[in-house]
C-alpha positions as CSV (number, residue, x, y, z in Angstrom):
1,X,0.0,0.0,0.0
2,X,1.5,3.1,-0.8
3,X,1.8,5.7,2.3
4,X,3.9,9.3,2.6
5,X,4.5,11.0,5.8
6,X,5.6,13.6,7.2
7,X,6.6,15.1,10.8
8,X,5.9,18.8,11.4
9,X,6.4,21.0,14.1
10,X,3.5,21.6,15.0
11,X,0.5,19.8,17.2
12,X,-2.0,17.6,15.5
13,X,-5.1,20.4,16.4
14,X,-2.8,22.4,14.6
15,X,-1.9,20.6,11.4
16,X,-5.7,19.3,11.4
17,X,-7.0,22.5,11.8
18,X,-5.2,23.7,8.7
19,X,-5.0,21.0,6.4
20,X,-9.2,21.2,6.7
21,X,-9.5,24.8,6.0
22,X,-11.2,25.0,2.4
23,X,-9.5,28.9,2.9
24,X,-5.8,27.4,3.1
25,X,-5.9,24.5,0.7
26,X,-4.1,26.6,-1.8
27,X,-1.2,27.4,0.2
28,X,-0.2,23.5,0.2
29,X,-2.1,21.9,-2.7
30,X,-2.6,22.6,-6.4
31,X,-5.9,24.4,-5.6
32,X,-6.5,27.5,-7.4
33,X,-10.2,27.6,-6.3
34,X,-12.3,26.0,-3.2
35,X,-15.7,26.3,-2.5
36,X,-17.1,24.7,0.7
37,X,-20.8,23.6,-0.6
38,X,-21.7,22.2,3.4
39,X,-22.5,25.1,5.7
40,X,-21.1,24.4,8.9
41,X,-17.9,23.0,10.7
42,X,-16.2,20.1,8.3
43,X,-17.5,16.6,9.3
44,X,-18.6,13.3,7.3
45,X,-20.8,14.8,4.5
46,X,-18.8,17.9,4.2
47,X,-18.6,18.6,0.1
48,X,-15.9,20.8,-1.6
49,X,-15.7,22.1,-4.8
50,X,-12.3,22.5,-6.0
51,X,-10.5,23.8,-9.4
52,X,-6.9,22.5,-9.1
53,X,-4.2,23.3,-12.2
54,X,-1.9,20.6,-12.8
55,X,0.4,19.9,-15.9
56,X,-0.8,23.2,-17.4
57,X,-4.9,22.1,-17.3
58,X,-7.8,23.4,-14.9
59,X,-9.8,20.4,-13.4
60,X,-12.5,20.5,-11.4
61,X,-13.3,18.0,-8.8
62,X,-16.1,17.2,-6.3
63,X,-14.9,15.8,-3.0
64,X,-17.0,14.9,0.1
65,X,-15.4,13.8,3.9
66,X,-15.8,10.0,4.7
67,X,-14.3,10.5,8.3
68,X,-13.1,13.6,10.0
69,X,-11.7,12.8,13.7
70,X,-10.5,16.2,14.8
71,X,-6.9,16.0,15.1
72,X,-6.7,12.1,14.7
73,X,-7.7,11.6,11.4
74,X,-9.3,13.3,7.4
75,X,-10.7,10.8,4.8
76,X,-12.2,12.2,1.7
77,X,-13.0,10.8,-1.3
78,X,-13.3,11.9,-5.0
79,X,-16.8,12.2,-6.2
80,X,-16.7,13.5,-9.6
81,X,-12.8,13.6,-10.6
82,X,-10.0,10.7,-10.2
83,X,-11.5,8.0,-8.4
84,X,-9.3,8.2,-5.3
85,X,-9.9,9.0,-1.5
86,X,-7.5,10.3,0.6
87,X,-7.0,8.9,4.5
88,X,-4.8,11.1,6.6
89,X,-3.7,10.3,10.0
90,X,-2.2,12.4,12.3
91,X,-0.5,11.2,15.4
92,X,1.3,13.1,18.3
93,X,5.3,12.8,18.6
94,X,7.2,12.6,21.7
95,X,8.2,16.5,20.6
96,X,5.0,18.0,20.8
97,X,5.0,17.6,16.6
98,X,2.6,15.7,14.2
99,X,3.3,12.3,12.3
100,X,1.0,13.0,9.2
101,X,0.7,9.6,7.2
102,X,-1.3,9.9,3.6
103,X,-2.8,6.9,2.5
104,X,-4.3,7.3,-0.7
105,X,-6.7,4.8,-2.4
106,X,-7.6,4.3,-5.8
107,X,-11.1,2.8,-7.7
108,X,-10.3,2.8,-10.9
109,X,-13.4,1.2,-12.8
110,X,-13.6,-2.5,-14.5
111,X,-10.2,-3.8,-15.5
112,X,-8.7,-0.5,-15.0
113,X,-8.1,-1.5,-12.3
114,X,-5.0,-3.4,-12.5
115,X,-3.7,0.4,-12.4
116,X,-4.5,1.3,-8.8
117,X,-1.8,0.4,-7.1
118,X,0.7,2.3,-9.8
119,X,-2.4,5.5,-9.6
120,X,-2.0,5.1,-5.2
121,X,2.6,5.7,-6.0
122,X,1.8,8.8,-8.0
123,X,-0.7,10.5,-5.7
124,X,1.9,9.5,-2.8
125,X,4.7,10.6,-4.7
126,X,2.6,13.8,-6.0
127,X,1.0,14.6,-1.9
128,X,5.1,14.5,-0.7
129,X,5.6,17.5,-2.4
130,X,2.4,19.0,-0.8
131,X,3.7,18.0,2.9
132,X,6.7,19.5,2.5
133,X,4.3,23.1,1.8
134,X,2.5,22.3,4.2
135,X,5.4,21.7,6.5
136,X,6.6,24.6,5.6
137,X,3.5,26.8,6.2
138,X,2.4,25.6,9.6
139,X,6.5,25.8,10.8
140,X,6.4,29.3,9.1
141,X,3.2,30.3,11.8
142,X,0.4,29.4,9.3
143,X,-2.3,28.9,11.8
């Protein structure tokens, strides 16, 4: 199963608390655009529209959260995009810090799906990059 992580400096309310803000997705992912459609704190249910620019094309994407344990764990899945959810953990380190572990899982349809396990390496390997922003902004004072 393919997995990234990450330790940042920075509690697990912390990192949770940013990582979920539809207001700060751009500053880690590829977002250019991200509309909160759920009124209301994030929770299971929660639905996002987001416009993301990647290899030099605009996407669009629906995503909706599966789980959502406050500074534990984020799971949301792909509704109308890639067919891939994302499962982030976060657990606390002896430092006061965050492990943050990405598990990403693809459902790629009928016999496309002999592919998922090579579609799970490039979201990891793709999300690495967007720890090390998000690193970056939380241990730069971004909440």
């Amino acid at each position: 199963m393919a997995r990234t992580t990450v330790h940042i400096a920075r509690p697990p309310g912390d990192v949770f608390a940013f990582m979920t803000d539809p207001a700060k997705l751009p500053a880690w992912q590829d977002a250019e655009e991200v509309q909160q459609l759920t009124e209301g704190p994030v929770r299971a249910g929660t639905r996002f529209r987001e416009v993301h620019k990647a290899m030099g094309r605009r996407r669009s994407e629906l995503t909706e959260v599966v789980e959502c344990d406050p500074g534990r764990l984020f799971h949301i899945r792909v509704i109308e995009g890639p067919p891939i959810d994302g499962r982030w953990e976060l657990e606390p380190t002896p430092d006061g810090g965050t492990r943050l572990t990405l598990i990403p899982m693809a459902h790629l349809p009928g016999p496309a799906r002999i592919a998922d396990r090579a579609v799970e390496g490039m979201t990891a390997l793709v999300f690495r990059r967007f720890h090390r922003r998000l690193k970056r902004a939380l241990e730069q004072g971004g909440v």
